[in-house]
C-alpha positions as a printed Julia matrix, in Angstrom:
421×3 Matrix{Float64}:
 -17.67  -63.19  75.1
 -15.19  -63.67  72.54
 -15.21  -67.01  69.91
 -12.71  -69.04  68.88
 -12.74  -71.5   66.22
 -10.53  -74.33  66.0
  -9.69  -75.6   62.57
  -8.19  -78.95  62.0
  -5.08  -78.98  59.93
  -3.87  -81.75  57.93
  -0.27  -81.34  58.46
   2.99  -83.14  58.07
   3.81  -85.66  60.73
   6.47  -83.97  62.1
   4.35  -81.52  64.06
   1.3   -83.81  65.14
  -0.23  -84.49  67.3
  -0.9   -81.17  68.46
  -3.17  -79.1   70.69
  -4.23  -75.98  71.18
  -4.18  -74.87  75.02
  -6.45  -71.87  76.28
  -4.97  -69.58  79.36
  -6.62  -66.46  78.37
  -6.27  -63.91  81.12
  -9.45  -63.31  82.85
  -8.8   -60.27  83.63
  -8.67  -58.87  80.47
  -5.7   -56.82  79.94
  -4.84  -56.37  76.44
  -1.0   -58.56  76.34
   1.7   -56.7   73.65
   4.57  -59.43  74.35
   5.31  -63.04  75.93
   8.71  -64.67  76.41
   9.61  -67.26  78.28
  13.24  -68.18  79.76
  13.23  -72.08  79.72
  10.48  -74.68  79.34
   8.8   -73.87  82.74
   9.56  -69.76  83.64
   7.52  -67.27  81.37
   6.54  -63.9   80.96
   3.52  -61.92  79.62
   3.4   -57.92  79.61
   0.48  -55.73  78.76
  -1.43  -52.35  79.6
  -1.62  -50.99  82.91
   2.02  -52.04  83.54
   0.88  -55.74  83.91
   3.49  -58.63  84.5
   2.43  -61.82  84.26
   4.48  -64.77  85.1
   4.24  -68.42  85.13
   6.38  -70.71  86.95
   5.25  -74.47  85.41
   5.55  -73.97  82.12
   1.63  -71.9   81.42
  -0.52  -73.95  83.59
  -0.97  -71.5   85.65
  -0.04  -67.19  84.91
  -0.5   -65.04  87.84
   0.5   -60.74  87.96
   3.14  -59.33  89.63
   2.18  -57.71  92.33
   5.76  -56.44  93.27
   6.55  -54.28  90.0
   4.73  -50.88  89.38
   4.21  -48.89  86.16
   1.87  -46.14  85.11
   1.42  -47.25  81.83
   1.85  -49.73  79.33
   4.48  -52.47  78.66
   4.52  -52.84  74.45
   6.76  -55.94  73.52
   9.07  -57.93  75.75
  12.55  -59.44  74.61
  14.23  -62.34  76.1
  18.41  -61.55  76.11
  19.97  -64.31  77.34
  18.93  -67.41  79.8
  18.58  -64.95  82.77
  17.76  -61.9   81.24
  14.33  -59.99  79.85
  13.78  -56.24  78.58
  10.7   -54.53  77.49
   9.82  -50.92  76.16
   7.33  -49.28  78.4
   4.98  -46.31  77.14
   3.59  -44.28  80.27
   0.07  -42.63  80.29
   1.92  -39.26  79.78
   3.78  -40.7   76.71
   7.08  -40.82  78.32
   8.67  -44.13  77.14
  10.3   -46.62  79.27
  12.69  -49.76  79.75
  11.53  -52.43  82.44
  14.41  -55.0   82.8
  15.65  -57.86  84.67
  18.74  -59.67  84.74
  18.43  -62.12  87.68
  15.35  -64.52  85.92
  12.86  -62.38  86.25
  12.92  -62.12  89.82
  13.35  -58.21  90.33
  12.6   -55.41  87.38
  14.23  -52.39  87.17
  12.41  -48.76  85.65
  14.57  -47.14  83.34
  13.31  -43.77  81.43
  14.59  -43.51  77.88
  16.93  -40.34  77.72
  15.03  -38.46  75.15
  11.84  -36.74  76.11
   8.16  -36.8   74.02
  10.15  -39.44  71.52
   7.41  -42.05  70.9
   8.81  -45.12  70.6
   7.55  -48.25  69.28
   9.89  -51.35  69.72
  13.28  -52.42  70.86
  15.84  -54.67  69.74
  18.76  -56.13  71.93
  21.56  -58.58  70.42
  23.19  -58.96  73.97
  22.78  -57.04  77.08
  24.72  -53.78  76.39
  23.67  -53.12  72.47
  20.34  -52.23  71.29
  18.11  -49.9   69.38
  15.07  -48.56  69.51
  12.75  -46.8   67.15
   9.7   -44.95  66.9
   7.32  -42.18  65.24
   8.48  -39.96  62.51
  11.48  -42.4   61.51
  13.26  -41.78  65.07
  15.69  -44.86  65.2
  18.55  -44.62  68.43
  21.33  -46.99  69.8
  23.09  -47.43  72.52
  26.17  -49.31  73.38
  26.32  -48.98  77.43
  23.02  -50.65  78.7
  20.83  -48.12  77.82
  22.72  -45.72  79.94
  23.55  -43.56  76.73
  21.76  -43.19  73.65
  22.37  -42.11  70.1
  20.43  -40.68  67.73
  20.73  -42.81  64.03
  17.82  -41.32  62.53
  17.46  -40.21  58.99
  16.6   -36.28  58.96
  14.72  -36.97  55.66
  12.54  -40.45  55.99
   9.88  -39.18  59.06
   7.33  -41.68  58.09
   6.78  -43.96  61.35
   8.64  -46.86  62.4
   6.52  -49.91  63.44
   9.69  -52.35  64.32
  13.39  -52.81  64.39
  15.9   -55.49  64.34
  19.29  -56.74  63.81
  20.73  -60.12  63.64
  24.69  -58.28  64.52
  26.05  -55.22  65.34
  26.12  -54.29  61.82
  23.01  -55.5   60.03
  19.91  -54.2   60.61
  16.36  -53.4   59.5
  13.61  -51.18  60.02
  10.54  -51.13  58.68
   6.93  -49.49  58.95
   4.61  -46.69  56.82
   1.44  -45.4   57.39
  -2.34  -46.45  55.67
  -3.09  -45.99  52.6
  -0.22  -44.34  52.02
   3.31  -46.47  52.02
   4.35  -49.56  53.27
   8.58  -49.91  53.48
  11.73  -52.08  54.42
  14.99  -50.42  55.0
  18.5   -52.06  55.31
  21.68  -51.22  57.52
  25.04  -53.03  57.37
  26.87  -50.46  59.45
  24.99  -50.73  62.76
  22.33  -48.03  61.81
  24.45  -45.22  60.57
  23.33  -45.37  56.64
  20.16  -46.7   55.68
  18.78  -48.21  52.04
  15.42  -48.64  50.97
  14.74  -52.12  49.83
  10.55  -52.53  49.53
   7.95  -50.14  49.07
   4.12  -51.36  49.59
   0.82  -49.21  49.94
   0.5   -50.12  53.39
   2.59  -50.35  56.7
   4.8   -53.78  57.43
   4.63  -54.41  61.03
   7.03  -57.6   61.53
   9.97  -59.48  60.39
  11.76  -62.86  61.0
  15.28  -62.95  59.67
  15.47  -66.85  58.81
  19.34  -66.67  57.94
  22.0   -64.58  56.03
  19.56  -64.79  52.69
  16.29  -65.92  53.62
  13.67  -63.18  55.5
  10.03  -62.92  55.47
   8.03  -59.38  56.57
   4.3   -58.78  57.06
   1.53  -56.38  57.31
  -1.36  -55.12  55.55
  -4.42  -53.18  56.96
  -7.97  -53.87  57.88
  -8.98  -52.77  54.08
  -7.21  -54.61  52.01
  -5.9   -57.77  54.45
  -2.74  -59.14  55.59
   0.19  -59.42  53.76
   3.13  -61.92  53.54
   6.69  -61.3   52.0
   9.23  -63.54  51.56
  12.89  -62.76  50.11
  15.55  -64.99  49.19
  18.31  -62.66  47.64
  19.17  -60.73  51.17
  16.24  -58.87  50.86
  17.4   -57.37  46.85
  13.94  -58.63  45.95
  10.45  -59.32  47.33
   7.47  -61.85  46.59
   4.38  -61.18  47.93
   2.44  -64.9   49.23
  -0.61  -66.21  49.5
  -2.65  -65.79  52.23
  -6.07  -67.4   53.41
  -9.01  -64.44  51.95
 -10.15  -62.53  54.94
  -7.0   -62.48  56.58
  -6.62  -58.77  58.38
  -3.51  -56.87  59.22
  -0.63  -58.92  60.1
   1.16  -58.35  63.14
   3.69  -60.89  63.67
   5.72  -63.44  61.54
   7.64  -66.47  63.26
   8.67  -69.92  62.04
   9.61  -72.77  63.43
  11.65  -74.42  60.42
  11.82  -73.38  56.63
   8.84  -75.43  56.18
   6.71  -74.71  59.2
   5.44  -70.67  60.14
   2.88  -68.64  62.16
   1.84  -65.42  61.47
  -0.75  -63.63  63.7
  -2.26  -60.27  63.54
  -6.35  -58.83  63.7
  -8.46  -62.06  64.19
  -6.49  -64.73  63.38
  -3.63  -66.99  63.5
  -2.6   -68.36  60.13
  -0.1   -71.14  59.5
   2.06  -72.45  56.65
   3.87  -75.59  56.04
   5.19  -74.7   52.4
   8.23  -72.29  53.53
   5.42  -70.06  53.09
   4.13  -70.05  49.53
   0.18  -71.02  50.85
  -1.01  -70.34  54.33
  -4.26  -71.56  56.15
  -6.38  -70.32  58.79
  -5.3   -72.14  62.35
  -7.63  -69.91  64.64
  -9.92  -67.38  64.07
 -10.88  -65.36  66.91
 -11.95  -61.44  68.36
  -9.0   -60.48  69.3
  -5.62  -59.17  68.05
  -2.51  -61.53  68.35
   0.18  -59.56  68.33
   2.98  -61.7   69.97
   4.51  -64.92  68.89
   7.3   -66.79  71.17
   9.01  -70.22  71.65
  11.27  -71.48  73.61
  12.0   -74.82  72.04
  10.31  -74.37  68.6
   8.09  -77.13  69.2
   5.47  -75.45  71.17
   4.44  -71.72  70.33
   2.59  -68.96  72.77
   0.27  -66.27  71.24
  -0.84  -63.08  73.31
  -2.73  -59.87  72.2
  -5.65  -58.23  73.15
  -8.52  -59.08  76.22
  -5.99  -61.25  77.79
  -5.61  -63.51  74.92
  -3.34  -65.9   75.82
  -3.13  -69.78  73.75
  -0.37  -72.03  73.33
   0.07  -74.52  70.11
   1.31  -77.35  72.25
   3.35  -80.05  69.88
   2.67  -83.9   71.57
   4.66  -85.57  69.33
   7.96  -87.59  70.94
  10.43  -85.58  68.05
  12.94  -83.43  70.09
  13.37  -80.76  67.89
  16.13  -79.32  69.82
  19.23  -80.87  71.6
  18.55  -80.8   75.33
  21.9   -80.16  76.19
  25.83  -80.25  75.44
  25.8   -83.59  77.53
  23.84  -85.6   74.44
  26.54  -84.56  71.99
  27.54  -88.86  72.21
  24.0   -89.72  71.1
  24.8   -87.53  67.83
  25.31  -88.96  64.56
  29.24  -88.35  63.3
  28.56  -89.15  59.95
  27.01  -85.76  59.47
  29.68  -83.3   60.28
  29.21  -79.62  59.92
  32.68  -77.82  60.68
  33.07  -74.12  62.19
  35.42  -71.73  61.49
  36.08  -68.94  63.16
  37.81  -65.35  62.08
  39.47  -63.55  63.14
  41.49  -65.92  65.73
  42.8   -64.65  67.98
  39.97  -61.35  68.12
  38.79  -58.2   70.6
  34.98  -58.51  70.7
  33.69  -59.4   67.29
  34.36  -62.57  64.95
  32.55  -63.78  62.43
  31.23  -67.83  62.38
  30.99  -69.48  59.38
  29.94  -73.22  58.4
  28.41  -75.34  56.38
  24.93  -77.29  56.61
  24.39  -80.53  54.47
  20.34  -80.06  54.99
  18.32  -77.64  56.81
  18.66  -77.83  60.33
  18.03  -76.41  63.75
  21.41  -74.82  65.22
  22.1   -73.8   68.38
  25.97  -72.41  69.33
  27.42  -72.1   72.6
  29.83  -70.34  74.71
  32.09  -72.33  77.24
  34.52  -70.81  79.5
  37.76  -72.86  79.82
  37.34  -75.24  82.84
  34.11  -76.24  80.57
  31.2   -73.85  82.0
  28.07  -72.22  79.54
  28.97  -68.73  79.27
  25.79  -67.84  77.37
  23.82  -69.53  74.52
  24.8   -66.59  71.45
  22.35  -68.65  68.84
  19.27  -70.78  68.45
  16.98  -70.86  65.16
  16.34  -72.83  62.27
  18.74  -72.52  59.46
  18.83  -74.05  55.51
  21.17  -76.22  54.17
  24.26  -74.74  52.2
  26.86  -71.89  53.83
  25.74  -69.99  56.88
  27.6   -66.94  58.16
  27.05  -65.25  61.76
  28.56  -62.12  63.25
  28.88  -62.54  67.04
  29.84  -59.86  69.68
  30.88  -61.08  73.31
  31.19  -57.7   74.98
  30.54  -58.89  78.11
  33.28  -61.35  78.35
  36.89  -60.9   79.67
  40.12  -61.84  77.97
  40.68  -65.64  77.67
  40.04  -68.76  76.08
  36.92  -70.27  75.46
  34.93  -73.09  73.25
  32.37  -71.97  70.41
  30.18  -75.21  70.36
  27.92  -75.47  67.1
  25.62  -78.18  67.75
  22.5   -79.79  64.91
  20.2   -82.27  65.1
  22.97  -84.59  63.52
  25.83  -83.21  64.15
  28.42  -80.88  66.48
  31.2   -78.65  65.86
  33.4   -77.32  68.81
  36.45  -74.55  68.33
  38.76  -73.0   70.53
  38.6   -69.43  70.07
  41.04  -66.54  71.88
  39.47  -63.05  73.15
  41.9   -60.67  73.48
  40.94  -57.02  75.28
């Protein structure tokens, strides 16, 4: 029977009250990956191709007993409002793609196109681009919904790959290594075709949140000599290793809510910070391996990993971190203005967004169609103060006008952009 230990934290009021909700799986499948669509419909994955799914919001999880799979699901992505992928590893090593595009409704088996390629995680920045990568440095993309795949790998750096991901088409990392033996970052800003090497540890990094264009923290470690913490602030030029709580194990997964508030999770233990990092404390200790953060409103946070673990960090307070929709933009304050700009304009496919934050802020930009429907939501996160820079790619979209709608906690920004095919 495993223990958990809940530690009170003395934390700044603009997360409390809290509390910590238990919906561990009694079943006991280990869970690799939890995502949920909106505030009520939610997904966990795990061994023995297990789909969990909730339908209020976590009361209550229950398997799918429609979808099939001879093996195990690894991580799960969430795409866009209506759409989920995950990388599936059979019992015969084969590796997989489970998706669905209509809510989660229906899943679809898709085998990756290269045979005995072990593959370790996935990475999607719309529905149609994505990479993968794997064992001995194998790294792939594709372009055409995983109907065709690429090979991006570099012949000479084999060591394995523990996670990808890229916040554009062109700018990427990987990272990874092996115990006792290296520990590494490595940068892209051509969509994967050239690589650089920008950290090298003694052991493997196993996560990374990409906060904004200069601000990313990694982590890691192994069950020897703990977990590990890295934060850069220079586009990832230079590294600074943090402190974590002593007897903190390997380090799975990294995920904050602001600048000032994190999670990271891994072997035993969810830590937290409130600090942008520089101290962290234990929030739970407990027998199993975390090894999935997710939030949908980053307010409230879900944490899966092994023996069904399954606990959500429910935040009680009244703050509304996040705008509930374009329809409040009257209730925001004018006075704080952020302005977008947009190039190129008119433009086929890609643009880049720029603008300009007076403090840090959550951001989330939109895509309307002309007669004023959501095309998609293309960005939601935390961001700091000062010039922010984004590199979008509507692929999916026909030729038109539409609205880009940038929208704060104090502010909104709306521009008239032109797609031209």
């Amino acid at each position: 029977m495993f223990r958990i230990i809940f530690i009170l934290l003395i934390i700044s009021a603009n997360i409390q009250p809290q509390n910590w909700i238990d919906k561990r799986y009694q079943n006991g499948n280990d869970l690799f990956g939890v995502a949920f669509l909106d505030s009520l419909k939610g997904f966990a994955v795990g061994d023995s191709g297990l789909i969990l799914q909730t339908i209020d919001g976590g009361e209550v999880w229950f398997p799918r007993d429609d979808f099939s799979f001879s093996g195990s699901l690894i991580n799960l992505q969430k795409i866009d409002s209506s759409t989920l992928y995950a990388l599936g590893r059979s019992f015969s090593g084969e590796s997989y793609f489970i998706t669905s595009i209509d809510f989660g409704e229906s899943w679809n088996l898709k085998q990756f196109t290269f045979l005995n390629t072990y593959l370790t995680d996935i990475n999607f920045i719309n529905r149609d681009t994505g990479w993968v990568c794997g064992l001995y440095g194998k790294i792939f993309r594709t372009i055409d919904r995983m109907e065709s795949w690429e090979e991006i790998s570099d012949q000479n750096y084999t060591f394995p790959l523990r996670r990808v991901y890229f916040s554009d088409v062109d700018n990427g990392w990987v990272l990874g290594g092996k115990i006792d033996m290296i520990g590494f970052i490595r940068r892209t800003s051509d969509g994967g075709l050239t690589w650089r090497n920008l950290v090298m540890t003694v052991e493997p990094l196993y996560d990374i949140y990409w906060m904004n264009e200069d601000t990313v923290f990694v982590a890691g470690g192994d069950p020897e000599f703990g977990g590990w913490v890295y934060i850069s602030s220079d586009r990832g030029e230079t590294w600074r290793l943090q402190n974590v709580p002593p007897g903190t194990i390997t380090l799975a997964r990294i995920n904050f809510v602001n600048p000032e508030l994190g999670w990271a999770s891994g072997s035993g233990s969810i830590i937290q910070t409130i600090d942008k990092g520089e101290t962290w404390t234990t929030a739970i200790e407990a027998n199993e391996s975390i090894l999935s953060i997710f939030s949908y409103n980053k307010k409230d946070f879900w944490f899966a990993g092994t023996n069904g673990f399954l606990i959500c960090y429910k935040d009680t307070s009244n703050l509304d971190t996040i705008p509930n929709s374009i329809y409040r933009f009257n209730e925001i304050d004018k006075q704080a203005s952020v302005e977008l700009s947009t190039y190129p304009n008119p433009f086929n496919n890609s643009l880049k967004l720029s603008f300009n934050l007076w403090k840090n802020s959550f951001v989330r930009i939109e895509l309307y169609d002309i007669l004023g429907a959501k095309v998609q939501t293309i960005f939601e996160n935390e961001m700091f103060e000062g010039n922010n820079v984004l590199h979008v790619t509507l692929l999916d979209c026909s030729s038109g006008v539409y609205f880009i709608v940038l929208t704060t906690l104090d502010a909104i920004s709306t521009k008239k952009i032109f797609l031209i095919k």
